[in-house]
C-alpha positions, 0 to 999 in steps of 0.5 A: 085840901091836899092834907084831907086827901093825905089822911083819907088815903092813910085812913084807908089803907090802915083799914085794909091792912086790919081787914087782911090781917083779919081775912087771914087770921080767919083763913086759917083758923080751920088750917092743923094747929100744929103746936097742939100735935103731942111728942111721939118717939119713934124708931128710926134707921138713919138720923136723915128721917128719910126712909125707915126700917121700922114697923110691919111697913118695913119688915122686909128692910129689916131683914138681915143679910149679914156673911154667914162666916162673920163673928161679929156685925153690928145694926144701928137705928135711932130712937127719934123725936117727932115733934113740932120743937125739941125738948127742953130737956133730956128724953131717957128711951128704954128698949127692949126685945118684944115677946108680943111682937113675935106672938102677934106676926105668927098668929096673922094668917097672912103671914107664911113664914113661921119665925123663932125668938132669937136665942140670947147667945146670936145677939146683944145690946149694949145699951137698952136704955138711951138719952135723948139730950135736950134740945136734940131728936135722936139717940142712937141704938146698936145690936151686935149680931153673931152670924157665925152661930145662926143656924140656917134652917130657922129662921129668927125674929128679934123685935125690939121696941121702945117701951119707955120714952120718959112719959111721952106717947110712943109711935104705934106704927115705928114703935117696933124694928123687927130685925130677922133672917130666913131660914131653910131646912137645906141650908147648910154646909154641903160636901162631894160624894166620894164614889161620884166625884164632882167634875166639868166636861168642857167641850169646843162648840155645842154640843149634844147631850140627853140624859141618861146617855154617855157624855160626849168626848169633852174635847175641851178637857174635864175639870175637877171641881172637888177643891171647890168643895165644901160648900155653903148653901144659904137660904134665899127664902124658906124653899130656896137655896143660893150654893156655890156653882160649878168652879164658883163663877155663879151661885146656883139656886136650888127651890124645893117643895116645902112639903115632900122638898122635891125639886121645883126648879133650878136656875143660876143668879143674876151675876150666873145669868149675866156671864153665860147662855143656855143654861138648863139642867139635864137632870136633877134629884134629891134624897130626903134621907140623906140630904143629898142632891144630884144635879147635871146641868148645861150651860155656854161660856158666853153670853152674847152672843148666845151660844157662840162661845163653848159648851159645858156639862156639869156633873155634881152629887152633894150631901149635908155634913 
């Protein structure tokens, strides 16, 4: 009797097992078949997969920050395969620059920068041609950039997309990296006007000043900025320019109408803003014809408390070279 019990409960439960193995067979039989999902080679920043710079999704982060004074700096990224499993063997990855690209993100109405292909002699690949080996998803890619040679007022695009991936499909999305940097009309290197010297009025305490009056007596003393001179005005965006300020403490950025290149606005950077308080420009003018700024401009030498440490007037005139 007890052996009859036995076999029944071991009958039953052989039951179950087939009827949950089946219940979850079924279960999933709607769930993504991820084994049928075809290779896509991609572009990628970093061999993490986490994060990206490629594709119109990510152009900002493709932009190119490089010193302006620097001979030679290299960007990297990965040509990645996305895939279930890796290969059995070896994936050969051609890249190239991408005329098309550049034609295809001028023509988009939505897009209000105008950008130029990048001339050969600012840029070189190494290796157009890489090797996936097998067994592995990425292989890296380097462009060396000359900084040095870029002219500031154009603004350039180099997209280089895989064109090549061994026969295997390439992403529509990340398939192109579009490396570019902003350019501006007014950037360039800037230099003190000889008949109107660049100078700082330093005064103790506040003081009180309106255009076009004289200067108050500057009991602090006056500092000449001409040894700061010449300088580098870089573009920030297509209307704005990052230059030099005063002795050097902050970058001023200077905004200008894209079309009649009247000043819009005038303020300091973050690293300006965060060192001093009250500072305001008394003045500002720009002539078109000779590329030149005037600016007199207000700040104090502390941050906080605002306005308790020591006033100063800046006064400079500078012309593009």
């Amino acid at each position: 009797m007890k052996y009859l019990i036995k076999c029944s409960y071991l009958i039953a439960s052989i039951s179950l097992l087939f009827s949950l193995e089946s219940c979850v067979k079924n279960r999933n039989d709607l769930a993504t078949d991820f084994g049928s999902i075809q290779p896509i080679v991609e572009i990628r920043d970093n061999i993490s997969g986490l994060g990206n710079d490629a594709g119109l999704s990510n152009f900002g982060k493709a932009s190119l920050s490089f010193p302006a004074t620097d001979d030679a700096d290299t960007a990297s990224f990965y040509v990645n395969l996305a895939s279930v499993n890796v290969m059995g063997k070896d994936i050969n990855v051609t890249v190239a620059v991408d005329q098309a690209a550049i034609d295809a993100y001028n023509s988009d109405p939505a897009n209000t920068v105008d950008f130029v292909p990048m001339p050969d002699s600012l840029f070189s690949i190494p290796q157009t041609q890489v090797t996936i080996p097998a067994g592995l998803r990425v292989a890296l890619v380097q462009v060396i950039f000359h900084p040095s040679k870029f002219d500031a007022s154009k603004s350039y695009m180099l997209p280089i997309s895989i064109t090549d991936a061994s026969g295997l499909a390439i992403s529509g999305n990340f398939g192109t990296i579009y490396y570019h940097s902003i350019g501006n009309p007014s950037a360039g290197v800037y230099d003190y006007v000889e008949a109107s010297p660049p100078i700082r009025y330093s005064y103790v305490g506040v003081v009180t000043y309106q255009y076009p009056g004289p200067y108050p007596e500057p009991g602090g003393g006056t500092v000449d900025l001409r040894p700061y001179y010449p300088k580098i005005a870089s573009p920030t965006d297509p209307t704005t320019i990052s230059i030099s300020y005063a002795n050097g403490f902050a970058n001023m950025l200077i905004t200008q109408d894209p079309t009649t290149h009247a000043i819009t606005n005038i303020t300091l950077d973050d690293a300006g803003l965060a060192s001093v308080s009250n500072f305001f420009v008394y003045f500002s003018s720009y002539d078109d014809a000779t590329k030149t700024f005037h600016i007199i401009s207000h700040y104090n030498n502390v941050n906080t408390p605002p306005n308790s440490g020591n006033d100063r007037i800046i006064d400079e005139t500078f012309t593009k070279q």
